[in-house]
Structures are given as structure tokens and as C-alpha cells.
C-alpha positions as CSV (number, residue, x, y, z in Angstrom):
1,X,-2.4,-4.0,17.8
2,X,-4.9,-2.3,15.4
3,X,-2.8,-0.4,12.6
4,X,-5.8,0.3,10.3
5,X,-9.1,1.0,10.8
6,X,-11.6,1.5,7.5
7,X,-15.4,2.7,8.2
8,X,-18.4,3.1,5.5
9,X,-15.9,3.4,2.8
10,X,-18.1,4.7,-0.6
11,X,-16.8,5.7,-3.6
12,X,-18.8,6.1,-7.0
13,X,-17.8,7.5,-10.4
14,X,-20.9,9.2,-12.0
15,X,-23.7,6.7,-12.0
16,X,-21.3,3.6,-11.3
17,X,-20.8,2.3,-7.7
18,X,-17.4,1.2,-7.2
19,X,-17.5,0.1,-3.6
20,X,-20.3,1.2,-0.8
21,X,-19.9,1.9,3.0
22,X,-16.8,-1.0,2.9
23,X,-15.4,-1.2,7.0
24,X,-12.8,-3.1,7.9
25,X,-9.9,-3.6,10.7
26,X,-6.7,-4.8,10.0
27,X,-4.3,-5.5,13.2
28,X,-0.2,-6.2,13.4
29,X,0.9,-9.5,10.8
30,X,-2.9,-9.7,8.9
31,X,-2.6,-10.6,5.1
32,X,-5.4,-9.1,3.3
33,X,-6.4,-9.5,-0.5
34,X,-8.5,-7.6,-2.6
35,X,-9.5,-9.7,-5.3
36,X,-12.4,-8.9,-8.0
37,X,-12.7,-8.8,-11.8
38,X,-11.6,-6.1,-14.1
39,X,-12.8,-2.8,-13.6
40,X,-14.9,-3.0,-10.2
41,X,-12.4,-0.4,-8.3
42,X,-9.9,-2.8,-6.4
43,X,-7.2,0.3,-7.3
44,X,-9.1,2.9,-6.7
45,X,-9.7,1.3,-3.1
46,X,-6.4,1.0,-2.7
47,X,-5.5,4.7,-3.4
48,X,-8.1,5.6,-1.0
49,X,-6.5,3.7,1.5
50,X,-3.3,4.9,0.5
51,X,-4.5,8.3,0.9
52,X,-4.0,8.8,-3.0
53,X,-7.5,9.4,-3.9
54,X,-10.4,10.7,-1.9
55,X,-13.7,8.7,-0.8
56,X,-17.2,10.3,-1.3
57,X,-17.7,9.1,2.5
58,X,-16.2,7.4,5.0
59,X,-12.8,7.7,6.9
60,X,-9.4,5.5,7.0
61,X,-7.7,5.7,10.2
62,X,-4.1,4.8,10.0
63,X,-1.9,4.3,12.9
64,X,0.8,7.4,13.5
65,X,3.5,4.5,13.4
66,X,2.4,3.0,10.1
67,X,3.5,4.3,6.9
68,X,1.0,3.0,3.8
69,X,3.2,2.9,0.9
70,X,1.1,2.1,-2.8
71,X,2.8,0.6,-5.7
72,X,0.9,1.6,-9.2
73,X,-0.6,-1.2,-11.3
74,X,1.6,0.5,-14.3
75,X,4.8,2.4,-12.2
76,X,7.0,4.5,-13.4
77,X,10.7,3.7,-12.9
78,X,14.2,5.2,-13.2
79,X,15.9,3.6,-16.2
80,X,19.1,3.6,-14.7
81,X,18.5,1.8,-11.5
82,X,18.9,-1.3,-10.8
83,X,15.5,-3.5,-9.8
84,X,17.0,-3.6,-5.9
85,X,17.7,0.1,-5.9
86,X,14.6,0.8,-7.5
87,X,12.7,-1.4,-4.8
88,X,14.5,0.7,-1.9
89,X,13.7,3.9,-3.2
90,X,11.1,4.2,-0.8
91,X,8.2,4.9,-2.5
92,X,7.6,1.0,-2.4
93,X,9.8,-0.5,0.7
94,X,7.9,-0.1,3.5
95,X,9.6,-2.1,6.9
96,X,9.4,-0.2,10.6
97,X,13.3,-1.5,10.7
98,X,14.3,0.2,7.6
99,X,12.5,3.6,9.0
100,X,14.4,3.8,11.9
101,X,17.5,3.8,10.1
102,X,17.5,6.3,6.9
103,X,14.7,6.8,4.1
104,X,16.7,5.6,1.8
105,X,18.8,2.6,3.2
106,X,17.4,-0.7,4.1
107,X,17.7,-3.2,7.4
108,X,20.2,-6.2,6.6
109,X,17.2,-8.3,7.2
110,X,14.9,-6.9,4.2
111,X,18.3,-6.8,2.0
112,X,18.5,-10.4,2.4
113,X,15.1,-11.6,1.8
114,X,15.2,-9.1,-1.3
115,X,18.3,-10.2,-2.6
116,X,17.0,-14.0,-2.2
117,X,13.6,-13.7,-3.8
118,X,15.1,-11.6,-6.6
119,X,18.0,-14.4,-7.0
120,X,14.5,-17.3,-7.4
């Protein structure tokens, strides 16, 4: 199943190019990385995608049952949260399970695999 669809992405910033007519699909249980050096827009992309930023053309066509969630290079936290309540907030947990339930609670299944790979 196609969740994401990405066509003749372009984004500049004055004179500088940051990514040009970029297309992609991405279906159900794809891994994608976005890997370049320092300064060449990999955020920026992301926000885009995210719906966070805007692109100077092209279009990103999300599936109604996806929900893109975008966690900031540099994000802002409650100080008086725990790491696992922070991470379940919502702004950052993003599993189909745990939307059918409440915003804010989690499946049992996400609990435990947070719970274990915080625990490592």
C-alpha cells in the first residue's frame, strides 16, 4: 500500500539549491534514509514532508490514514517529564495502534519495545 507519494520536490534559499524536483514513493514497512553532509537541506526536506515548511514546487501526497510526525534536530522538551512520557506525548510517537486508542496513551506493544530499548 502506497502511504506517500513525493513529486518534483524543489526547494531553494536565495541563490542556493537545496534539493530540485526530488520524487519518490514510499509504500507500507519501507525504511528510508536521508543521508548528506552538513548543510545541504536533509531538515528542511524533512519539514516539507512533514508539512512544516513549504516547497517552491512540487506536492507530497500523504495517505488520509498516515499521520507524519517530525522530531526537531534540537527539540524542545518538558523538564519535568520523564524520557518515556516525553516520547508518548505525541508529537513524536507515531503507531496506527496507538491512534486508535487515545492521543495520548500508547499500545502495550509500543510500551514494551520502548521500555526495552530505553532499558539497553
Amino acid at each position: 500500500m502506497n502511504i506517500m507519494t513525493v513529486e518534483h520536490l524543489t526547494k531553494t534559499y536565495g541563490e542556493k539549491v537545496l534539493f530540485q524536483d526530488a520524487s519518490f514513493g514510499m509504500d507500507e514497512n519501507n525504511k528510508i534514509g536521508v543521508i548528506g553532509v552538513n548543510g545541504t537541506g536533509k531538515s528542511t526536506f524533512l519539514r516539507v514532508i512533514a508539512g512544516l515548511d513549504q516547497a517552491d514546487e512540487g506536492k507530497v501526497a500523504i495517505n488520509r490514514d498516515i499521520r507524519v510526525s517530525y522530531l526537531a534536530q534540537n527539540p524542545e522538551f518538558d523538564a519535568e517529564l520523564t524520557v518515556l512520557r516525553a516520547v508518548f506525548q505525541g508529537k513524536i510517537h507515531s503507531c496506527r495502534s496507538c491512534q486508535n486508542i487515545w492521543k495520548r496513551w500508547i499500545c502495550w506493544r509500543c510500551f514494551q519495545v520502548t521500555k526495552r530499548l530505553l532499558n539497553e
